[in-house]
Phi, psi and omega in degrees: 000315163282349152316323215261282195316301181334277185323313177300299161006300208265311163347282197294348199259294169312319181283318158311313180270330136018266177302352206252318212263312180287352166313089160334298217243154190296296194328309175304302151356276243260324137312320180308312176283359184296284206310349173257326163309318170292340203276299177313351145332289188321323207274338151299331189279239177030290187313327212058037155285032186305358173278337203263328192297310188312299172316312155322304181258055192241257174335257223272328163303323173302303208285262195320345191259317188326300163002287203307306157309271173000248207339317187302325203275333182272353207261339201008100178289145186301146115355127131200190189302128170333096171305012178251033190259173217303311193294315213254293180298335173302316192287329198282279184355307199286308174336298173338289189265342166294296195330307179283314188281330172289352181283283166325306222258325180311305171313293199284020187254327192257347212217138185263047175109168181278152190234152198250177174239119193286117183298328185273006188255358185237155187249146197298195171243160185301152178297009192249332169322113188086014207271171171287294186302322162282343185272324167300331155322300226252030162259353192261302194280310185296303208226091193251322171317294211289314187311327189263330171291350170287298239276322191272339168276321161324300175302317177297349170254354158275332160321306182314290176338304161305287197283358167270317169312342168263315176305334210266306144001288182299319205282000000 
């Protein structure tokens, strides 16, 4: 059964960004990327990450797609011609599938055939995975650098936000 919830997910996941790239209009976009952010939520509960789930659907479904509706709503973008018309999808197609046999010829070139991964060679994860106490550890201990360099790209970006919101106020 959890197997089966996996796939469905990862579907549902795969179909959802799908629909986010292929989307005429931002907003459906933008709905769309909701709907891959809960599924990849689904596919954290499954792990039993339920802390990275919650955060998932906090963080990037609440915050960033709201972000996102904001920008769409204040920028409000002109009607202009469909980047989907017969020639531009034919052409991204062909982009598309060259991309993919130079990938596949790269992989097989580099790699001595597919290897299936033997389930008694893998380790389980700790009993602290996903857990509050685990994800803090090793965001605390670990990656404390990275953690003040997020913080200080943040910080430079509500700045950044304020003087473009004021500069736009004055004129």
């Amino acid at each position: 059964m959890e197997l089966l919830m996996f796939y469905l997910f990862a579907i549902a996941t795969i179909v959802f960004a799908l629909l986010t790239v292929l989307q005429h209009k931002p907003v459906a976009a933008a709905m769309s990327l909701v709907g891959a952010m809960f599924s990849l939520a689904g596919i954290y509960v499954l792990l039993h990450a339920h802390l990275i789930a919650a955060l998932q659907i906090i963080v990037y479904a609440g915050a960033v797609v709201v972000l996102i509706l904001f920008v769409i709503m204040l920028l409000t973008p002109e009607e202009k011609e469909s980047p989907f018309d017969k020639r531009n999808l034919i052409r991204r197609f062909v982009y598309i599938s060259i991309s993919m046999i130079v990938f596949l010829v790269i992989v097989g070139l580099f790699s001595d055939g597919l290897h299936v991964v033997n389930p008694a060679a893998l380790q389980a994860p700790g009993p602290d995975f996903g857990t509050t106490k685990g994800v803090g550890a090793v965001l605390f201990k670990n990656h404390y650098i990275s953690f003040e360099v997020v913080s200080f790209v943040l910080l430079a970006a509500v700045v950044g936000a304020v003087i473009l919101a004021k500069k736009r106020l004055d004129a």
